[in-house]
C-alpha positions as CSV (number, residue, x, y, z in Angstrom):
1,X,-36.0,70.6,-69.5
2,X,-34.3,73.8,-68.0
3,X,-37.5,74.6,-66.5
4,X,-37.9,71.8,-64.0
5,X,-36.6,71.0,-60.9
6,X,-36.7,68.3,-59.5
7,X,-38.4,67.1,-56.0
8,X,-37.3,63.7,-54.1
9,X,-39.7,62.1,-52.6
10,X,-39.2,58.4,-51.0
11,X,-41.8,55.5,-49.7
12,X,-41.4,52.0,-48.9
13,X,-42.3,49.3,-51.3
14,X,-42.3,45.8,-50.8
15,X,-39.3,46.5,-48.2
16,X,-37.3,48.0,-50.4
17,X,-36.7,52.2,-50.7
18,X,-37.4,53.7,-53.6
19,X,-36.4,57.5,-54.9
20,X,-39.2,59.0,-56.7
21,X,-38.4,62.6,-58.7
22,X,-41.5,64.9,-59.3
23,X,-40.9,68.0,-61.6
24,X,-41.6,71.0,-60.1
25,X,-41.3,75.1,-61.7
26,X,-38.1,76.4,-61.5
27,X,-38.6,79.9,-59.5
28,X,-37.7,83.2,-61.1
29,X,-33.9,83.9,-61.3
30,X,-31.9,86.4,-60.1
31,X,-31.0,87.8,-63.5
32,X,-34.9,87.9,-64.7
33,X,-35.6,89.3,-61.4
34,X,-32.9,92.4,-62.2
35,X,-34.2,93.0,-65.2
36,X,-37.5,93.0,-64.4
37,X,-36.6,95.7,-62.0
38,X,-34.6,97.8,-64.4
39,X,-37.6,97.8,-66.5
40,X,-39.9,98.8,-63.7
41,X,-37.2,101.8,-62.9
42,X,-37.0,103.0,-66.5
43,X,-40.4,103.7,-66.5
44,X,-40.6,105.0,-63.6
45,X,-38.0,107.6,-64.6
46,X,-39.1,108.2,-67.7
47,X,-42.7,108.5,-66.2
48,X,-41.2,111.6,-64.1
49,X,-39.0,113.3,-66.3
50,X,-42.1,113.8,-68.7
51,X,-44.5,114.8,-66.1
52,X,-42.1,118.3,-65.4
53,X,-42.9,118.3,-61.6
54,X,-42.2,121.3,-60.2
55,X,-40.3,121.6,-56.7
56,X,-43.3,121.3,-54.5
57,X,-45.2,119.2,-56.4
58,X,-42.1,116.3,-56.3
59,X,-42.2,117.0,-52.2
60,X,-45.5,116.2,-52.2
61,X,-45.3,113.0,-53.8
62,X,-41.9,112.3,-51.5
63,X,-44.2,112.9,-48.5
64,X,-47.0,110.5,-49.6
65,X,-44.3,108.2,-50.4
66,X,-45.9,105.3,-48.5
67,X,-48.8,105.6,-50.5
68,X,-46.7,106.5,-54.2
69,X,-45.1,103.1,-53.6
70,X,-48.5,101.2,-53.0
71,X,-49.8,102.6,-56.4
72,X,-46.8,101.8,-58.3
73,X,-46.3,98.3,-56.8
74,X,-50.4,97.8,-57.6
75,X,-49.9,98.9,-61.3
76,X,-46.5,96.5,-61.1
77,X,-48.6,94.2,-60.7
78,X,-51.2,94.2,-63.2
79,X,-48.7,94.7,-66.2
80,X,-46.7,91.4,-64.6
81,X,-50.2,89.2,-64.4
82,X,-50.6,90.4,-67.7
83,X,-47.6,90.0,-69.5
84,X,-46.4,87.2,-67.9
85,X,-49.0,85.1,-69.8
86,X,-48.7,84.4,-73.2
87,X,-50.3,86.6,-75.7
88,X,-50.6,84.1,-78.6
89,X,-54.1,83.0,-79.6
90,X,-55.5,85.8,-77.2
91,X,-58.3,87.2,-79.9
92,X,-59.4,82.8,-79.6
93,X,-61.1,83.6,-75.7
94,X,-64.6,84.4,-74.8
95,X,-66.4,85.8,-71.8
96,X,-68.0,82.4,-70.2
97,X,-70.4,81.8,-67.3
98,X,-71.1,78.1,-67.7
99,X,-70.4,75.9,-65.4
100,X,-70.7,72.2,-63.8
101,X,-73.8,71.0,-63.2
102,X,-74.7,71.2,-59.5
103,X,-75.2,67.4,-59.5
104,X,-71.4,67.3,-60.0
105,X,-70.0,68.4,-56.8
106,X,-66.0,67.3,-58.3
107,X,-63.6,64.7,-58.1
108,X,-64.9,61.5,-56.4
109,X,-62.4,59.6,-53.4
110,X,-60.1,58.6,-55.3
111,X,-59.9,55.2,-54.1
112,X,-63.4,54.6,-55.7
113,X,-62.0,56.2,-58.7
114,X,-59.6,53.9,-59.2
115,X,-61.8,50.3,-57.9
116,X,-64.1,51.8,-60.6
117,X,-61.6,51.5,-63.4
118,X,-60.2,48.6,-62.4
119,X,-63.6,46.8,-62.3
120,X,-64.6,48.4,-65.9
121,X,-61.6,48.2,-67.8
122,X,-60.2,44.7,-66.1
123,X,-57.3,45.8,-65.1
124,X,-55.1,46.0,-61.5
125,X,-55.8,48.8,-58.7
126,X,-53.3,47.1,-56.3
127,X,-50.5,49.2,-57.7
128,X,-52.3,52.2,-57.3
129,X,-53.5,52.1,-54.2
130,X,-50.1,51.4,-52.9
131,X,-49.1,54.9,-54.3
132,X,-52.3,56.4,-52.6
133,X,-51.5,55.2,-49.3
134,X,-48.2,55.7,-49.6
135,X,-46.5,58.4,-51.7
136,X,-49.6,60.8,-52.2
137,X,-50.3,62.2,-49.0
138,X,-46.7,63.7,-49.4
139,X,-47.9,65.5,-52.6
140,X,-49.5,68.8,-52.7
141,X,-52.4,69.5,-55.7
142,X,-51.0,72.1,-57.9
143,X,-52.8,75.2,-58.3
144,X,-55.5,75.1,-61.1
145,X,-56.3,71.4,-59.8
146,X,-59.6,70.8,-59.1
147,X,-58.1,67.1,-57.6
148,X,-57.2,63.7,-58.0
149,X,-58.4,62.0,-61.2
150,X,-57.5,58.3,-61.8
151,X,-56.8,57.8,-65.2
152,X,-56.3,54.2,-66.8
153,X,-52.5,53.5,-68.4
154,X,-53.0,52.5,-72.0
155,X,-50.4,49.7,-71.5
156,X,-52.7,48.3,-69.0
157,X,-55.9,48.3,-71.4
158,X,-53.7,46.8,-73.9
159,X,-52.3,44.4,-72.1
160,X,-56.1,43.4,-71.1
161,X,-57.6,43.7,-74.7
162,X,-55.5,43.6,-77.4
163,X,-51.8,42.5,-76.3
164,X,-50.5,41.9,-80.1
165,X,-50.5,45.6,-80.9
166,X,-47.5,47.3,-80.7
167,X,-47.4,50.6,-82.4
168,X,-48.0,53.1,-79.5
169,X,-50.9,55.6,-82.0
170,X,-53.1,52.2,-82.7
171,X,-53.0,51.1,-78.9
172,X,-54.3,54.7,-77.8
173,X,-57.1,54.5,-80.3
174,X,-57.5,51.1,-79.4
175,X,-57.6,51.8,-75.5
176,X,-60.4,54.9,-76.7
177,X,-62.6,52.3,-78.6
178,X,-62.7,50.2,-75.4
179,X,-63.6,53.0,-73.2
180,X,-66.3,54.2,-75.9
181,X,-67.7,50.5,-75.2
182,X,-68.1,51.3,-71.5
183,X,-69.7,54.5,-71.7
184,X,-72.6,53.4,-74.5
185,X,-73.2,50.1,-71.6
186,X,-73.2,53.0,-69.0
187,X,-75.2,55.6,-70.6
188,X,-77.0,56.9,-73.4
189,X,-73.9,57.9,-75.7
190,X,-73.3,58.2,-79.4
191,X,-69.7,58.7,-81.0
192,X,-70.0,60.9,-83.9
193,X,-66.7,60.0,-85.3
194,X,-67.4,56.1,-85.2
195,X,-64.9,54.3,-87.0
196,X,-62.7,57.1,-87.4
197,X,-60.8,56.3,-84.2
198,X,-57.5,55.1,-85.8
199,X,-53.8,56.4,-85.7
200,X,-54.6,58.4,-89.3
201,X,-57.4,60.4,-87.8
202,X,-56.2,60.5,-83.5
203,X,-53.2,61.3,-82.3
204,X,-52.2,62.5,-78.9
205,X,-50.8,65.8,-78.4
206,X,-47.0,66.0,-78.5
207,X,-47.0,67.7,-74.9
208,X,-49.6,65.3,-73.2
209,X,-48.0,62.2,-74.7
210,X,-44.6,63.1,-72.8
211,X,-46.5,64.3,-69.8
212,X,-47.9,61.1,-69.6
213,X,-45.0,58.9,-70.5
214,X,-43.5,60.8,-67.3
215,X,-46.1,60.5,-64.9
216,X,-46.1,56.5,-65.8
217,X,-42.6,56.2,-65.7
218,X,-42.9,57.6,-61.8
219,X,-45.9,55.7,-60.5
220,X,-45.8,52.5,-63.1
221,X,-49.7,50.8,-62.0
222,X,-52.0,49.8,-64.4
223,X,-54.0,53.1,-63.1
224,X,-52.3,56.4,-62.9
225,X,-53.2,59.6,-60.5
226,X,-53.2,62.6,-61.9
227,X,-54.4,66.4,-60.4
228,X,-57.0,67.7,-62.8
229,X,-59.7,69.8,-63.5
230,X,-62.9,68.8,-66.5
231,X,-62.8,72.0,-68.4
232,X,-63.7,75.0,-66.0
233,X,-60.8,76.5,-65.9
234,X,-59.9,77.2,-69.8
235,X,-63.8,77.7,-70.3
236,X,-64.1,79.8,-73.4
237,X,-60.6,79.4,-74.5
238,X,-60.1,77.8,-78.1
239,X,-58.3,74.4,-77.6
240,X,-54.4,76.1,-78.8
241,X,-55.4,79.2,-76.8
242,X,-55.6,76.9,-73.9
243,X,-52.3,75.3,-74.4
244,X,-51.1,78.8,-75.0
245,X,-51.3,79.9,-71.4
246,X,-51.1,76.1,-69.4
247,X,-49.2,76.4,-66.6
248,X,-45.2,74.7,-67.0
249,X,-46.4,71.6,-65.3
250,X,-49.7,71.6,-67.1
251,X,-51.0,69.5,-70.5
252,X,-54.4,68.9,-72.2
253,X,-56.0,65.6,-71.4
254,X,-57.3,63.5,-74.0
255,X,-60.1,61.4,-75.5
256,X,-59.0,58.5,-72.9
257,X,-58.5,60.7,-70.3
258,X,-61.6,62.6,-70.2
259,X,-64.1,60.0,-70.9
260,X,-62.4,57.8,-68.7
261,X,-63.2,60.6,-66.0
262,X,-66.6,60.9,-67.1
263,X,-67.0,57.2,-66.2
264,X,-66.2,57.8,-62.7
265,X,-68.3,60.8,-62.7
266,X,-71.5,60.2,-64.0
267,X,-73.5,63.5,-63.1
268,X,-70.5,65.8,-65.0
269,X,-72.7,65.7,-68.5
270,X,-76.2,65.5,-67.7
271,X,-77.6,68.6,-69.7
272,X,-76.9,71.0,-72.1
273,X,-77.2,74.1,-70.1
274,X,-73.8,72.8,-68.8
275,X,-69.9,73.2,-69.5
276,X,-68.8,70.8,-72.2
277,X,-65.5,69.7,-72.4
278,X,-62.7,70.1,-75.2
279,X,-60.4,67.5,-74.9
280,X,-56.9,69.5,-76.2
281,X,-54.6,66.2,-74.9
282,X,-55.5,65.1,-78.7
283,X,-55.2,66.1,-82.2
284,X,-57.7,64.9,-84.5
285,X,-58.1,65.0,-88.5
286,X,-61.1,64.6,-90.7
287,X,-59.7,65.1,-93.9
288,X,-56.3,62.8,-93.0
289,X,-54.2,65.9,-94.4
290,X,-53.8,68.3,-91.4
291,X,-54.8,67.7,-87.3
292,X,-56.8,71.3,-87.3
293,X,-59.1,69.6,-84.9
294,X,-59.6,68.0,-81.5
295,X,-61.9,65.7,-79.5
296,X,-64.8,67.6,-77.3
297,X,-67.4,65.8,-75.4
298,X,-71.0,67.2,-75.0
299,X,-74.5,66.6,-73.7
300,X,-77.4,67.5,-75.8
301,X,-80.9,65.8,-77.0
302,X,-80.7,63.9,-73.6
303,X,-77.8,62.0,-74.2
304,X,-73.9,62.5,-74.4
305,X,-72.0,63.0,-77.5
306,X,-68.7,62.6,-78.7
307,X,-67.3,64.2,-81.7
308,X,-64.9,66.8,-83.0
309,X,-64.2,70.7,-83.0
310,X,-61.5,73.1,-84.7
311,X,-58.9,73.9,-82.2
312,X,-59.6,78.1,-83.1
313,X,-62.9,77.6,-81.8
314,X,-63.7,80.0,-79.0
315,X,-66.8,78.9,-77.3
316,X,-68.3,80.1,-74.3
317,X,-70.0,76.9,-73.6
318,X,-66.5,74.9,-74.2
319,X,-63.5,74.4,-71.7
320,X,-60.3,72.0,-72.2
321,X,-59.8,69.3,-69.3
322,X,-56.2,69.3,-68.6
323,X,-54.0,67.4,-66.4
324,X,-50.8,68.6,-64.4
325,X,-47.4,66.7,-63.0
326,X,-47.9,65.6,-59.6
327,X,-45.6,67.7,-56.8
């Protein structure tokens, strides 16, 4: 995409060098930057030409210029914060004050993260932890990471559980039943949509499933790394207003994604009085017609709950999990 650059980064592996390209934001160009300023001047002018300053009034200003310039770079500002996100969805965003839990303190070391998956879903950490030691420490966590989440490959899982199946929509829902397994043996859990989790009902989102199919392509274990964050920072955002204003390098995580994370981090849902979390990597129908819905899970009546919301829904209580590309 015209928006990426790209970043080399190299490690050693089994002897052998390898080149590994992370995407990064391309920076503002020169042209945008011109125009920009034009803008910024026209209104400026236009700003004084209406105001009819007289003589001494203008010299005034001219002598305070120090402090003229602080004003109008301050008010610069706020327009550009504010325009430079997108607009679309805006009326589907709530004022929100939940938050974690306190028992939740964030991301676990990721090396337990990923001997935790490993053990649960029977699949191979050595890959991994190769990337850990090796190639992560030369990574920085982009901004609106909370950290490093280890999310299972869906390859991997199906490759552990169900090897015959082929078409890429039945292994994800496949991969989702299996971790569903694993949280009811962990925890007290109910699926609401049991036995709807099939490629007619769950999809993944367009923009996650390539963000993922990158990611995978670069670090190739049965366990990937990812910089995250469960939910707090798109809390009461509707699920498309959230994909609205991601970040370039940002996408949604989904079902297996965020209930993978909740298996390595028990004490996220514990109560109700507690974010819950949308889960806008996925796309979910209950009338097989239209995907006007996606995944959320929540805690309530003392136990956790998965089940389904429409993506317009603004909650305060409600943040997406999302997932960025590693830089």
């Amino acid at each position: 995409m015209s928006y990426f650059s790209r970043l080399v980064v190299c490690s050693e592996r089994f002897g052998k060098k390898h080149t590994r390209r992370w995407t990064m934001t391309a920076r503002i160009t020169s042209g945008q930057r011109d125009r920009i300023t034009e803008f910024a001047m026209a209104g400026t002018r236009k700003v004084v030409d209406t105001m009819a300053l007289d003589i001494d009034q203008a010299q005034l200003v001219i002598t305070n210029g120090d402090e003229f310039g602080q004003i109008v770079g301050d008010a610069v500002r706020l327009a550009l914060t504010r325009l430079s996100v997108s607009q679309e969805y805006a009326n589907e965003e709530v004022a929100s004050t939940w938050v974690y839990p306190p028992e939740y303190t964030g991301p676990a070391p990721i090396g337990e993260q990923i001997e935790t998956l490993a053990r649960l879903y029977g699949i191979s950490p050595n890959e991994t932890m190769r990337f850990v030691e090796q190639v992560l420490p030369t990574l920085t966590l982009p901004d609106g990471a909370e950290g490093w989440f280890a999310i299972p490959s869906v390859n991997a899982i199906a490759a552990r559980h169900f090897m015959s199946v082929t078409n890429p929509h039945e292994r994800y829902c496949r991969a989702s039943v299996v971790m569903f397994d694993l949280l009811k043996e962990s925890r007290n859990f109910h699926n609401y949509r049991e036995g709807q989790i099939a490629p007619d009902r769950l999809h993944q989102h367009a923009r996650t499933a390539m963000m993922l199919e990158r990611i995978a392509a670069e670090q190739q274990g049965d366990i990937l790394v990812i910089p995250s964050q469960f939910g707090l920072r798109h809390a009461g955002r509707s699920v498309r207003r959230g994909r609205a204003v991601y970040a370039k390098t940002e996408f949604g995580h989904g079902t297996l994604a965020v209930g993978s994370m909740t298996l390595t981090h028990p004490t996220r849902f514990i109560r109700w009085g507690q974010l819950h979390t949308d889960c806008a990597g996925d796309d979910f129908t209950a009338v097989a017609v239209e995907f006007l819905r996606a995944p959320v899970f929540y805690f309530c009546d003392g136990r956790l709950w998965f089940g389904t919301a429409r993506v317009g829904r603004a909650g305060e209580s409600y943040g997406s999990a999302s997932g960025f590309l590693p830089q």
